[in-house]
PQR file of N, CA, C, O and H, with PARSE charges and radii, in Angstrom:
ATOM      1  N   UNK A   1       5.447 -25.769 -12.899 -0.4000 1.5000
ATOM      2  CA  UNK A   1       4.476 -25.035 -12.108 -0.0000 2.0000
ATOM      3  C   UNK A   1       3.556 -24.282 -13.061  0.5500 1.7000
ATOM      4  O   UNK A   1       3.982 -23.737 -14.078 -0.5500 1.4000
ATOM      5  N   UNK A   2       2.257 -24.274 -12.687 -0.4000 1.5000
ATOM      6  CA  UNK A   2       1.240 -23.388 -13.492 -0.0000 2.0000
ATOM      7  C   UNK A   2       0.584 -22.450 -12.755  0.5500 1.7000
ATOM      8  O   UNK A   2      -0.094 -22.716 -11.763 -0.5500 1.4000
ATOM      9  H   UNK A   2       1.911 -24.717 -11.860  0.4000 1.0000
ATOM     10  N   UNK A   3       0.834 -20.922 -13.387 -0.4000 1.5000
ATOM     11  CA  UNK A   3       0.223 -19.931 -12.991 -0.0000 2.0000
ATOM     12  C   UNK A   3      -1.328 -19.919 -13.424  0.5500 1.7000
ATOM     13  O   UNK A   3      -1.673 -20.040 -14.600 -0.5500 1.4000
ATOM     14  H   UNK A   3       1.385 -20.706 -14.193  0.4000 1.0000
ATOM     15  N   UNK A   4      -2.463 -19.717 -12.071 -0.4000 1.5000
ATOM     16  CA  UNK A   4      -3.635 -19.366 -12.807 -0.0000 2.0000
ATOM     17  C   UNK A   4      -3.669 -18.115 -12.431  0.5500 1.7000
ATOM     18  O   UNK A   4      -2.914 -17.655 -11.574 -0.5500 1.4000
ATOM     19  H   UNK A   4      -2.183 -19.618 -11.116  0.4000 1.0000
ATOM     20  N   UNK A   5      -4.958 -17.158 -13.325 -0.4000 1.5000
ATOM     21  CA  UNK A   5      -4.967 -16.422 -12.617 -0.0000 2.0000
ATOM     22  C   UNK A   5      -6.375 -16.185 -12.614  0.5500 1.7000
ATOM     23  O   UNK A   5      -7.027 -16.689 -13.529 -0.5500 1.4000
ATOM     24  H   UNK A   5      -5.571 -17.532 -14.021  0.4000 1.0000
ATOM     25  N   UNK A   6      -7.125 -15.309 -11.493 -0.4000 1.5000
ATOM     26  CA  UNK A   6      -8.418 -15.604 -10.808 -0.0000 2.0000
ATOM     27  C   UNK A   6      -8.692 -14.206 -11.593  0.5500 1.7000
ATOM     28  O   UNK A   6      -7.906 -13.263 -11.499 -0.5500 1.4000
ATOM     29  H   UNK A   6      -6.595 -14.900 -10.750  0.4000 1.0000
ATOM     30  N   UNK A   7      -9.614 -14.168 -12.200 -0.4000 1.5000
ATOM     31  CA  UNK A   7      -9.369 -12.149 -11.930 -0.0000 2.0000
ATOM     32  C   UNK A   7      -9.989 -11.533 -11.083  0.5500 1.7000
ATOM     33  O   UNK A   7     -11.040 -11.955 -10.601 -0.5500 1.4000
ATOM     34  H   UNK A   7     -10.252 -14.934 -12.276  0.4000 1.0000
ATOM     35  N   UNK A   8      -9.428 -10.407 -10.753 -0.4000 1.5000
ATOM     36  CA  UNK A   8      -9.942  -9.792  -9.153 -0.0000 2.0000
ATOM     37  C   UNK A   8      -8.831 -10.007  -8.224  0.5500 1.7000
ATOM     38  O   UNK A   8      -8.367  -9.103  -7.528 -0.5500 1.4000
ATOM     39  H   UNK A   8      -8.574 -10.064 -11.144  0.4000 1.0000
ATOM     40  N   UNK A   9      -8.328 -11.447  -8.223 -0.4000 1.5000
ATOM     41  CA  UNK A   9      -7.350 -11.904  -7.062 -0.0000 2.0000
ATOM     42  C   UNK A   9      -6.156 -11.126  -7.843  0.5500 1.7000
ATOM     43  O   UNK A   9      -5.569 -11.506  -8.856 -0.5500 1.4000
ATOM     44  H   UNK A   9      -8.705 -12.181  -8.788  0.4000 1.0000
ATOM     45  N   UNK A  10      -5.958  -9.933  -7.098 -0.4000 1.5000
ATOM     46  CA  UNK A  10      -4.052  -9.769  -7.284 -0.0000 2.0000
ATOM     47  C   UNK A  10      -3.400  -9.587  -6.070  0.5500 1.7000
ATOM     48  O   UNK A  10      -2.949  -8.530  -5.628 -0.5500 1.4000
ATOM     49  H   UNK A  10      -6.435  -9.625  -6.275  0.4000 1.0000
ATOM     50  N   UNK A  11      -3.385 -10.465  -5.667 -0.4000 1.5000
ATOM     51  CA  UNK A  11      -2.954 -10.887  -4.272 -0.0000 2.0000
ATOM     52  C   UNK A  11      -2.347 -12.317  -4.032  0.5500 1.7000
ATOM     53  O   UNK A  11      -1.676 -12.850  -3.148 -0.5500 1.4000
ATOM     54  H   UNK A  11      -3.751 -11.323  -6.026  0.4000 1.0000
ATOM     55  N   UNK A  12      -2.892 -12.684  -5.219 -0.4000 1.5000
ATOM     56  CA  UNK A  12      -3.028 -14.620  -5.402 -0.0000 2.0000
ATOM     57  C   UNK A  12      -2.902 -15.717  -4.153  0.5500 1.7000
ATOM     58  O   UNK A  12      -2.237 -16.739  -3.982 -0.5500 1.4000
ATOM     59  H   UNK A  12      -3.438 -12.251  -5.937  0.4000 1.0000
ATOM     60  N   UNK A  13      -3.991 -14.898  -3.283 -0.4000 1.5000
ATOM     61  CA  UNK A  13      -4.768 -16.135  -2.108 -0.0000 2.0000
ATOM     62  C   UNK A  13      -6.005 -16.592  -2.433  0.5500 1.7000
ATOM     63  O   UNK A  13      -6.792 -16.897  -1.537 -0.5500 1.4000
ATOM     64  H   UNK A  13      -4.531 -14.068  -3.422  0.4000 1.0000
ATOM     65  N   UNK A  14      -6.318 -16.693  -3.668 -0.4000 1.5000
ATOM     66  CA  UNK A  14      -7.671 -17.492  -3.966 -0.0000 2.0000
ATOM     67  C   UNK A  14      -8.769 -17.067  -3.994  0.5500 1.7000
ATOM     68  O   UNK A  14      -9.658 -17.644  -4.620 -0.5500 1.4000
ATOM     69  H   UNK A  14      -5.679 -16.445  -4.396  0.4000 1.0000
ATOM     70  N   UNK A  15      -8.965 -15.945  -3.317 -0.4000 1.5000
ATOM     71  CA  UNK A  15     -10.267 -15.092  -2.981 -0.0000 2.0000
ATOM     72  C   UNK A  15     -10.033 -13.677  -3.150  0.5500 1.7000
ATOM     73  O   UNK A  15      -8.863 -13.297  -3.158 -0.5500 1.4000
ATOM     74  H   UNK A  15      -8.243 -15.476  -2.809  0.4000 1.0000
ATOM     75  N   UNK A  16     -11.243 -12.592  -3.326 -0.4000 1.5000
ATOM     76  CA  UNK A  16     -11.398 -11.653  -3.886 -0.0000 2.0000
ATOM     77  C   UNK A  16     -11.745 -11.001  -3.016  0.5500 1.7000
ATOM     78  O   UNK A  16     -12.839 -11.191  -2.484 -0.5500 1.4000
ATOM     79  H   UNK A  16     -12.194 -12.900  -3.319  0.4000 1.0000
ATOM     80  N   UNK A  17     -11.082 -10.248  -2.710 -0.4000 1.5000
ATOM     81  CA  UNK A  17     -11.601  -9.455  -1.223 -0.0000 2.0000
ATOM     82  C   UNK A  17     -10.395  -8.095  -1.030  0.5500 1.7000
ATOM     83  O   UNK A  17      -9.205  -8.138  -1.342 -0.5500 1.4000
ATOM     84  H   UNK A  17     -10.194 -10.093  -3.142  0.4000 1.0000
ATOM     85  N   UNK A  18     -11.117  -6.991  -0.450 -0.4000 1.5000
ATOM     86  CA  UNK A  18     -10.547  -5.970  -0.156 -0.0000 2.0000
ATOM     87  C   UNK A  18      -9.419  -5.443  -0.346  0.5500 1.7000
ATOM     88  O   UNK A  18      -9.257  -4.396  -0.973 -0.5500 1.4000
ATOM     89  H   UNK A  18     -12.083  -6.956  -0.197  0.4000 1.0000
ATOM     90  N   UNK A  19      -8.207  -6.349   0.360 -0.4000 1.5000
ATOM     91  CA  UNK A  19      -6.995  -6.572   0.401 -0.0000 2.0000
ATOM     92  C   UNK A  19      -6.341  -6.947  -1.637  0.5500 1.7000
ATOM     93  O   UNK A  19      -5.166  -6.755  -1.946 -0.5500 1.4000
ATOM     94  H   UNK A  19      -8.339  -7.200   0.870  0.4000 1.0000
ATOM     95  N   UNK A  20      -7.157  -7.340  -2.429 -0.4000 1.5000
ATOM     96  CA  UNK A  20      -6.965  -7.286  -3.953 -0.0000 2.0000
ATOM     97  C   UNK A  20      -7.051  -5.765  -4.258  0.5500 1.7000
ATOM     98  O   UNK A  20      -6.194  -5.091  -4.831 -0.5500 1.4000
ATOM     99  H   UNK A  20      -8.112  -7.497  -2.178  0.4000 1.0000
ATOM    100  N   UNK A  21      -8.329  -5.323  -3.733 -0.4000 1.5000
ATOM    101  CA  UNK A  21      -8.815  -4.057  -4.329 -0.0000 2.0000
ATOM    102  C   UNK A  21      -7.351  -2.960  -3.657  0.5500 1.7000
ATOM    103  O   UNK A  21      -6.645  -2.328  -4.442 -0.5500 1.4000
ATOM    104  H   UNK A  21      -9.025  -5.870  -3.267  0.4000 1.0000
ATOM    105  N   UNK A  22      -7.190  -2.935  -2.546 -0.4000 1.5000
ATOM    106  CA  UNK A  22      -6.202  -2.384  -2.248 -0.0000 2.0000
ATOM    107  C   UNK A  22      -4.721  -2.482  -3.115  0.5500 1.7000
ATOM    108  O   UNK A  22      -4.154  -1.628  -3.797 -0.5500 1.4000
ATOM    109  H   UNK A  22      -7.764  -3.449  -1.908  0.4000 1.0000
ATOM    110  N   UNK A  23      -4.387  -3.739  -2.825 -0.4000 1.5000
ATOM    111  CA  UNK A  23      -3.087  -3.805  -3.483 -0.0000 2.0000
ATOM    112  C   UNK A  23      -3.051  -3.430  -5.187  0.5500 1.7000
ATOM    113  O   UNK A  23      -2.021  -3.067  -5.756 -0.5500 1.4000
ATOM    114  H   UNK A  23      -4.847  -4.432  -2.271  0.4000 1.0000
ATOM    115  N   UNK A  24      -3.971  -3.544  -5.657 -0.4000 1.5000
ATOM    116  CA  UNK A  24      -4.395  -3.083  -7.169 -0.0000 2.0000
ATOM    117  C   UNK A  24      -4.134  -1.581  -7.057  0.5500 1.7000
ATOM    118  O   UNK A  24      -3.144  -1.203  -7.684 -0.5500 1.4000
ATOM    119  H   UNK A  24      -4.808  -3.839  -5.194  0.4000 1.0000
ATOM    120  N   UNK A  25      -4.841  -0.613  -6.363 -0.4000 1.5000
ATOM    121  CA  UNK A  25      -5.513   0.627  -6.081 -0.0000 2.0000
ATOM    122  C   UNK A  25      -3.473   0.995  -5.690  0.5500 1.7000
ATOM    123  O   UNK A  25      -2.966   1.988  -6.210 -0.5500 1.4000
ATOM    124  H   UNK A  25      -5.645  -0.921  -5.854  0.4000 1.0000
ATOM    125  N   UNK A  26      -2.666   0.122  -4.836 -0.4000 1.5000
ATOM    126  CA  UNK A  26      -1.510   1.265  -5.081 -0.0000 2.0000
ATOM    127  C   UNK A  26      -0.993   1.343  -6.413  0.5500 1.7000
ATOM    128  O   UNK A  26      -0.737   2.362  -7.054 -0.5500 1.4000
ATOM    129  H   UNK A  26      -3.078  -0.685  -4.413  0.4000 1.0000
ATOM    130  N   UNK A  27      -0.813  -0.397  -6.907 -0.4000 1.5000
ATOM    131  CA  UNK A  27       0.025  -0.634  -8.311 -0.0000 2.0000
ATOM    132  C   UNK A  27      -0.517   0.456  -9.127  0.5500 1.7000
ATOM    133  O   UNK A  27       0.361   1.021  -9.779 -0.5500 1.4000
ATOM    134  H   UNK A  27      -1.021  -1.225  -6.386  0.4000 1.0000
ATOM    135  N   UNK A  28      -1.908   1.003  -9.314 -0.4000 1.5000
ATOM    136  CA  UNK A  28      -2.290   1.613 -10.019 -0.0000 2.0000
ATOM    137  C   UNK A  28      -1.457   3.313  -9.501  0.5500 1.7000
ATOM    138  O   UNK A  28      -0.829   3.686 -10.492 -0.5500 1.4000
ATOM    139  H   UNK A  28      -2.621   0.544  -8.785  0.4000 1.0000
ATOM    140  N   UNK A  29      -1.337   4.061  -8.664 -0.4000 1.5000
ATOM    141  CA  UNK A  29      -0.877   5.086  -7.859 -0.0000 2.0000
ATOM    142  C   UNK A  29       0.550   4.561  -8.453  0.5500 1.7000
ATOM    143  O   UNK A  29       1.191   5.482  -8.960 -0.5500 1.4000
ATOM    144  H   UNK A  29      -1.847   3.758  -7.859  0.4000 1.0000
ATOM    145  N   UNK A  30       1.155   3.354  -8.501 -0.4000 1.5000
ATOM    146  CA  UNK A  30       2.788   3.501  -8.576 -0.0000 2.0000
ATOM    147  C   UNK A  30       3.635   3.623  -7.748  0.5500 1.7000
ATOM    148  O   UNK A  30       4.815   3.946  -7.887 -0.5500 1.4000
ATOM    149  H   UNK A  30       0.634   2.607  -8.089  0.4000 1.0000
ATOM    150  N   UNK A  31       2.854   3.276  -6.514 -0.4000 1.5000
ATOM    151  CA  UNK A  31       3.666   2.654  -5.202 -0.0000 2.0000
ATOM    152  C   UNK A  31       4.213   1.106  -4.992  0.5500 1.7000
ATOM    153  O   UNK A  31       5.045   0.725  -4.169 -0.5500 1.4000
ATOM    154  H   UNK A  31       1.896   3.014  -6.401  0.4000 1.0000
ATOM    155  N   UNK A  32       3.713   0.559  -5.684 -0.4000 1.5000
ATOM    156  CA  UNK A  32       4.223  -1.135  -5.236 -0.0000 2.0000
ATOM    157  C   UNK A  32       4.088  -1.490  -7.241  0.5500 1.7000
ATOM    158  O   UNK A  32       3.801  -0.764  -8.192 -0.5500 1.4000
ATOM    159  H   UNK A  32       3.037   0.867  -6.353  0.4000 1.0000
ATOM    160  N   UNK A  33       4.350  -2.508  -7.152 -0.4000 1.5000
ATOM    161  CA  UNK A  33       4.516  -3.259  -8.697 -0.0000 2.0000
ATOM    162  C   UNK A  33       4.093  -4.823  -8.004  0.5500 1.7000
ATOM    163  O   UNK A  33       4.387  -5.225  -6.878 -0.5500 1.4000
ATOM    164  H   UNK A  33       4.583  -3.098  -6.379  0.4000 1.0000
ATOM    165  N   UNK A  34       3.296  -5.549  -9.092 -0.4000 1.5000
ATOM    166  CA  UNK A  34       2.914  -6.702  -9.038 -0.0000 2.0000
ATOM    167  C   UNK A  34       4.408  -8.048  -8.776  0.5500 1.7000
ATOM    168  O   UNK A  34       5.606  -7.840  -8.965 -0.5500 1.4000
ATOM    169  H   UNK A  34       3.057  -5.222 -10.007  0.4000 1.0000
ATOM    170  N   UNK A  35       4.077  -8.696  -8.540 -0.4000 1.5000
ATOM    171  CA  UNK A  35       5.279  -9.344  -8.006 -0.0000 2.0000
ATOM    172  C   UNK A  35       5.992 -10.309  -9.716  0.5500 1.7000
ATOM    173  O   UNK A  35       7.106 -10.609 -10.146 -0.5500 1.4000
ATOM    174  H   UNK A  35       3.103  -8.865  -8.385  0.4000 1.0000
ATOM    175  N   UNK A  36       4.517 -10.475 -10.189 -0.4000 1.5000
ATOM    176  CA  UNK A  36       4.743 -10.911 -11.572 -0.0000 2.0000
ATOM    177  C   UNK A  36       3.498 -10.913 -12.329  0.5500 1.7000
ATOM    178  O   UNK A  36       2.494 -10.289 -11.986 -0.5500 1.4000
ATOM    179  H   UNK A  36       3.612 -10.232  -9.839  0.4000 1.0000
ATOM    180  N   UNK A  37       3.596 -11.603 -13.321 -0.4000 1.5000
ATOM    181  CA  UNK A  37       2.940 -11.060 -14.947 -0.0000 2.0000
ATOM    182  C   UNK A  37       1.362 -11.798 -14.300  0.5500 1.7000
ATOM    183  O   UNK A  37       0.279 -11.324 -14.644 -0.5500 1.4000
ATOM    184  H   UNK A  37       4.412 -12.110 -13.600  0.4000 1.0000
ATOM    185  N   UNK A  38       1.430 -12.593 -13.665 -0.4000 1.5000
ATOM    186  CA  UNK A  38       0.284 -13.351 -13.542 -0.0000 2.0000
ATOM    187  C   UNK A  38      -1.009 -12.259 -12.403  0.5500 1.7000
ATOM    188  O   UNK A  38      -2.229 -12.198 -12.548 -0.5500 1.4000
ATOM    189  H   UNK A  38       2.309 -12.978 -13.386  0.4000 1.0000
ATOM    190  N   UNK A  39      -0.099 -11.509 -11.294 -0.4000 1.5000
ATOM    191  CA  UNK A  39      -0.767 -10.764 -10.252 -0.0000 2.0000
ATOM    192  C   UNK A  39      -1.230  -9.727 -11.436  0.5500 1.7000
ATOM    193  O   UNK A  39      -2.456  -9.632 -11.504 -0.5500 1.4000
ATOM    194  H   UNK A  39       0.893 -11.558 -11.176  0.4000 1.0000
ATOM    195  N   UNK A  40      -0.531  -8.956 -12.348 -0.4000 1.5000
ATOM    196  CA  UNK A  40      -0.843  -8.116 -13.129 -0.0000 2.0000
ATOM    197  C   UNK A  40      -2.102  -8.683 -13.866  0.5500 1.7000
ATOM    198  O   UNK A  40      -3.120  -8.008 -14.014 -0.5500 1.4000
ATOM    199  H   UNK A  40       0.464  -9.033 -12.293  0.4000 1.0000
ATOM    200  N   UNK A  41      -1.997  -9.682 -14.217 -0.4000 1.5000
ATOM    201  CA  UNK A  41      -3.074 -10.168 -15.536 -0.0000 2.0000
ATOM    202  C   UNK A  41      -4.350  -9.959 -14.683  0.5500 1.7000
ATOM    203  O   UNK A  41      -5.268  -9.236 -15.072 -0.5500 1.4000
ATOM    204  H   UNK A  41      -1.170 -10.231 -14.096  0.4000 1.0000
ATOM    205  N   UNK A  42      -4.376 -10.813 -13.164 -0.4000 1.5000
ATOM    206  CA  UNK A  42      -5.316 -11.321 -12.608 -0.0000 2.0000
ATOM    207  C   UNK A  42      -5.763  -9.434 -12.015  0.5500 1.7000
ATOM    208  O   UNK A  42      -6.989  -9.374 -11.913 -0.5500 1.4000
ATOM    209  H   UNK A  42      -3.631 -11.400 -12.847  0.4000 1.0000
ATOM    210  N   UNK A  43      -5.265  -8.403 -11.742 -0.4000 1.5000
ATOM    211  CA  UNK A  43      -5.600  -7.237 -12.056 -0.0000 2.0000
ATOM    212  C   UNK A  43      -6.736  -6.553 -12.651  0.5500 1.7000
ATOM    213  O   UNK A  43      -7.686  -5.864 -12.278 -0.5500 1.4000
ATOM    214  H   UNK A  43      -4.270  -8.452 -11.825  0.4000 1.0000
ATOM    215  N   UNK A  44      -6.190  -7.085 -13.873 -0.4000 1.5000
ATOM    216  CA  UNK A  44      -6.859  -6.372 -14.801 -0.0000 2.0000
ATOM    217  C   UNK A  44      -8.078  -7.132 -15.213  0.5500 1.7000
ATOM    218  O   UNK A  44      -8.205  -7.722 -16.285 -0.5500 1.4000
ATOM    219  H   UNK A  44      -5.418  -7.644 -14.176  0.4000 1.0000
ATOM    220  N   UNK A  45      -9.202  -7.038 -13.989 -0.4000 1.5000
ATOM    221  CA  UNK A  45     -10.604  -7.381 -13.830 -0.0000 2.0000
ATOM    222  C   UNK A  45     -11.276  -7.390 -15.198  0.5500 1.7000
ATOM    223  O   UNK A  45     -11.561  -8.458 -15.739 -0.5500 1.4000
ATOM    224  H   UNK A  45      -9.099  -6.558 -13.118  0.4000 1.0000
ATOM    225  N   UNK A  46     -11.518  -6.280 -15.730 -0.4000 1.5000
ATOM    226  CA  UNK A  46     -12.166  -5.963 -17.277 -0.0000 2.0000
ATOM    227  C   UNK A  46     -11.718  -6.510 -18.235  0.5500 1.7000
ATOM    228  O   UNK A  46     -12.502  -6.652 -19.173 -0.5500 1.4000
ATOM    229  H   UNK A  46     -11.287  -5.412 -15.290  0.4000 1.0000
ATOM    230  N   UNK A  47     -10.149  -7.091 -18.417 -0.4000 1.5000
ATOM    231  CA  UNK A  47      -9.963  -7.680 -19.279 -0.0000 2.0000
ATOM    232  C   UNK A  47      -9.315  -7.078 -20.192  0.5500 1.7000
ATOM    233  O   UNK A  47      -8.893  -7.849 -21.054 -0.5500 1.4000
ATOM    234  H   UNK A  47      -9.512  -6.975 -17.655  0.4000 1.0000
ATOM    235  N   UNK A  48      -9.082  -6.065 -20.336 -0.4000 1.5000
ATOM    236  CA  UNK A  48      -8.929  -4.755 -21.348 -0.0000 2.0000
ATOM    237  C   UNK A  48      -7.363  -4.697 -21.532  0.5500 1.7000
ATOM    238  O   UNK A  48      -7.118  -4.168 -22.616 -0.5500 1.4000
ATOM    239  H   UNK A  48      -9.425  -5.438 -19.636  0.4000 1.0000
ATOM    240  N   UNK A  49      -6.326  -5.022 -20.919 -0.4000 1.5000
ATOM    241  CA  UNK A  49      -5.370  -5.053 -21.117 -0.0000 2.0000
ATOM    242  C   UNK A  49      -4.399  -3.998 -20.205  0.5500 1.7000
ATOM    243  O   UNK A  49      -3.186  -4.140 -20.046 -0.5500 1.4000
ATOM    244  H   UNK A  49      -6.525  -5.452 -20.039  0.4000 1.0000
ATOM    245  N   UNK A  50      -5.172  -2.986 -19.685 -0.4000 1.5000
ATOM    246  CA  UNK A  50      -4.930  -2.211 -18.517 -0.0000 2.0000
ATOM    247  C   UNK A  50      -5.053  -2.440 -17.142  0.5500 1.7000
ATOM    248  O   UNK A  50      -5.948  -3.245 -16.885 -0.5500 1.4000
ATOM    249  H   UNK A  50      -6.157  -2.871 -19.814  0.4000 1.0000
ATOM    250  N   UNK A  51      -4.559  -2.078 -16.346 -0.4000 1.5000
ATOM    251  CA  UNK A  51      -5.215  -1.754 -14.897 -0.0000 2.0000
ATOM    252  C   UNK A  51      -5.433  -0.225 -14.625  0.5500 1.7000
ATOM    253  O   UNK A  51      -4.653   0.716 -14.482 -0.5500 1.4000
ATOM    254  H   UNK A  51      -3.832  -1.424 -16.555  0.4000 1.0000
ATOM    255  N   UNK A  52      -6.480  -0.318 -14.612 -0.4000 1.5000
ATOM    256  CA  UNK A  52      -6.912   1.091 -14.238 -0.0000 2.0000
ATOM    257  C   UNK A  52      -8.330   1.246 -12.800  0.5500 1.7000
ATOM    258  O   UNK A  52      -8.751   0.529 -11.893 -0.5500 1.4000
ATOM    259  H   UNK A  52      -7.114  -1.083 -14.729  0.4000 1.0000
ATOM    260  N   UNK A  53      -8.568   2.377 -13.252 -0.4000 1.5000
ATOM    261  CA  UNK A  53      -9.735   2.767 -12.264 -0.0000 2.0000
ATOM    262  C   UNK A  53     -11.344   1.910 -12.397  0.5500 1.7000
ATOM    263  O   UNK A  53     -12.213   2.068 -11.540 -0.5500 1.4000
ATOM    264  H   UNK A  53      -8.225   2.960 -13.989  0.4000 1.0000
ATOM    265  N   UNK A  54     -11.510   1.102 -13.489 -0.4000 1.5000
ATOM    266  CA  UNK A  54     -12.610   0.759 -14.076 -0.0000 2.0000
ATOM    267  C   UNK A  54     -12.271  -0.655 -13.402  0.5500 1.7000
ATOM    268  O   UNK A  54     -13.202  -1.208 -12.816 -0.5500 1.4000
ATOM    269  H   UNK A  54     -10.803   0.974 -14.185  0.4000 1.0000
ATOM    270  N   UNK A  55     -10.533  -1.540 -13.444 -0.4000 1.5000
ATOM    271  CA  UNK A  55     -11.027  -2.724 -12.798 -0.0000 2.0000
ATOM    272  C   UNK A  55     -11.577  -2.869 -11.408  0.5500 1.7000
ATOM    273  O   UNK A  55     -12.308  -3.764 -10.983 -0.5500 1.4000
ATOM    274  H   UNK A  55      -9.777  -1.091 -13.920  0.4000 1.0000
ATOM    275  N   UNK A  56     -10.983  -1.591 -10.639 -0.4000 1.5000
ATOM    276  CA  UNK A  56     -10.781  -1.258  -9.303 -0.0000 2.0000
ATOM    277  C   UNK A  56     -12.811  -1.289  -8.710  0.5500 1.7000
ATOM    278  O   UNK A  56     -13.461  -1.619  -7.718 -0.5500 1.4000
ATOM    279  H   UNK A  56     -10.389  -0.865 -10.984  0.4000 1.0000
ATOM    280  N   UNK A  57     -13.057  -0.702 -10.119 -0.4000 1.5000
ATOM    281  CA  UNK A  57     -14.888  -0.737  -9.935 -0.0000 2.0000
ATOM    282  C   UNK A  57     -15.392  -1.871 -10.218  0.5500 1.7000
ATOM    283  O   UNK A  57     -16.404  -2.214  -9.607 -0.5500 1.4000
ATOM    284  H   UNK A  57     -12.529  -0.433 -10.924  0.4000 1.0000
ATOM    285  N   UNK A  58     -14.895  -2.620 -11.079 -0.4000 1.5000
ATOM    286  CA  UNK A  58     -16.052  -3.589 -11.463 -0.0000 2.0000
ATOM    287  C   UNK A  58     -15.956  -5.056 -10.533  0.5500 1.7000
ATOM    288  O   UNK A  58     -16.748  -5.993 -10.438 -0.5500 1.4000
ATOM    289  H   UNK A  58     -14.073  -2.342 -11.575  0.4000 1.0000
ATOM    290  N   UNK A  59     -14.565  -4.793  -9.876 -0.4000 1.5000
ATOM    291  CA  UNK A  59     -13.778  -5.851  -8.940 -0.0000 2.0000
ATOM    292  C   UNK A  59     -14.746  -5.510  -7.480  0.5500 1.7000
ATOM    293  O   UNK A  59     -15.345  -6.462  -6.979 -0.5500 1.4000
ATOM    294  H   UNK A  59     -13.921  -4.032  -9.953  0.4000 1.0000
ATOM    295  N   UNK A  60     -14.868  -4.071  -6.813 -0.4000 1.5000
ATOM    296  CA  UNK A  60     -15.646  -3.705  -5.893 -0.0000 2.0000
ATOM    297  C   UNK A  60     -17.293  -4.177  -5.695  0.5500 1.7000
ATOM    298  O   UNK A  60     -17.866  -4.573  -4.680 -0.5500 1.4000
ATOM    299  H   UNK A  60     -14.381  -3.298  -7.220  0.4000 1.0000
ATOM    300  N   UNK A  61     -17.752  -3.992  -6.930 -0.4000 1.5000
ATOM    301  CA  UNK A  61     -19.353  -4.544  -7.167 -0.0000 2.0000
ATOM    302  C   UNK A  61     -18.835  -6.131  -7.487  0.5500 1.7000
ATOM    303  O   UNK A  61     -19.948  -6.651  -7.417 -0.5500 1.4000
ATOM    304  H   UNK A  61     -17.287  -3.671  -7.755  0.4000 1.0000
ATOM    305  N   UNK A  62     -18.060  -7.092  -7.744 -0.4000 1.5000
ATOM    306  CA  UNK A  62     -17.857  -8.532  -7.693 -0.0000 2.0000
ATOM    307  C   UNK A  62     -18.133  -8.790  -6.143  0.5500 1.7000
ATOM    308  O   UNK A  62     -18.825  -9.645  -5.588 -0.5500 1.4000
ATOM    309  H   UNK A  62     -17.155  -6.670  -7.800  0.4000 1.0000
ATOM    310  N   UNK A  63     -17.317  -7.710  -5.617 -0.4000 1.5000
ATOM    311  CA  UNK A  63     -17.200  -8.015  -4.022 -0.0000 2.0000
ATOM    312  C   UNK A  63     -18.662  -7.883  -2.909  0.5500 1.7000
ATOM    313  O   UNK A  63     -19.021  -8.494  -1.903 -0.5500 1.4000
ATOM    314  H   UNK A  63     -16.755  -7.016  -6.068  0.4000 1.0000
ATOM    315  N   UNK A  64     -19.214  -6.756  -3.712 -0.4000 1.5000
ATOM    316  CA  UNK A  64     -20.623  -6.484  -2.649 -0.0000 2.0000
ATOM    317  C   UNK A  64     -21.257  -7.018  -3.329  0.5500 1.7000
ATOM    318  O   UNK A  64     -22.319  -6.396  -3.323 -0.5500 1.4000
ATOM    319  H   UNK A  64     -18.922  -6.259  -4.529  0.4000 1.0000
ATOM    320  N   UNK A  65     -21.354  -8.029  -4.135 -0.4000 1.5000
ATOM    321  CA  UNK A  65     -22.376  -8.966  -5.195 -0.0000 2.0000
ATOM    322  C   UNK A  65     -23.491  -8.106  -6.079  0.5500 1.7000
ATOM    323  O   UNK A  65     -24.675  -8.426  -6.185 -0.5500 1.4000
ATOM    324  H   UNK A  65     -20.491  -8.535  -4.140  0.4000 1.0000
ATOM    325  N   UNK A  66     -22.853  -6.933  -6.699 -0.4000 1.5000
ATOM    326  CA  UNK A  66     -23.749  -5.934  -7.628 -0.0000 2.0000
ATOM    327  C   UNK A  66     -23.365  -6.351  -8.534  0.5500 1.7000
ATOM    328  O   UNK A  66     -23.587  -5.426  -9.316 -0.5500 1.4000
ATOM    329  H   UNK A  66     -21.891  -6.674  -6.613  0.4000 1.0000
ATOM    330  N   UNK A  67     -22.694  -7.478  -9.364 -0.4000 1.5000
ATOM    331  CA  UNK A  67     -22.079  -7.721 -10.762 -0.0000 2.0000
ATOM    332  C   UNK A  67     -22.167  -9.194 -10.461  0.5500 1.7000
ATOM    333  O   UNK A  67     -21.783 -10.018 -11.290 -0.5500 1.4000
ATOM    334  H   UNK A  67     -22.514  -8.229  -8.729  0.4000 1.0000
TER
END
């Protein structure tokens, strides 16, 4: 089996939408944990090696088509 990962999608249904930004936005708070290494990667929008507040932004403007 091969993991891809989309970035933006940490949800891993293929698409980038709200429901990513959310589930990101708790992992980040420290309420839920990614299910595995791949939801984490696909997270971390910027690339940077974190998930933080910056993917949570640049993933939001992917979504309203400002990026």
């Amino acid at each position: 089996v091969l993991n891809v990962a989309i970035y933006g999608d940490s949800n891993g249904d293929g698409k980038i939408s709200s429901a990513d930004l959310l589930k990101t936005q708790k992992a980040i708070l420290g309420l839920i944990q990614f299910e595995s290494e791949v939801y984490s990667e696909a997270a971390d929008y910027t690339r940077d090696g974190k998930v933080n507040s910056r993917d949570l932004l640049a993933c939001q403007k992917k979504i309203l088509g400002l990026a």
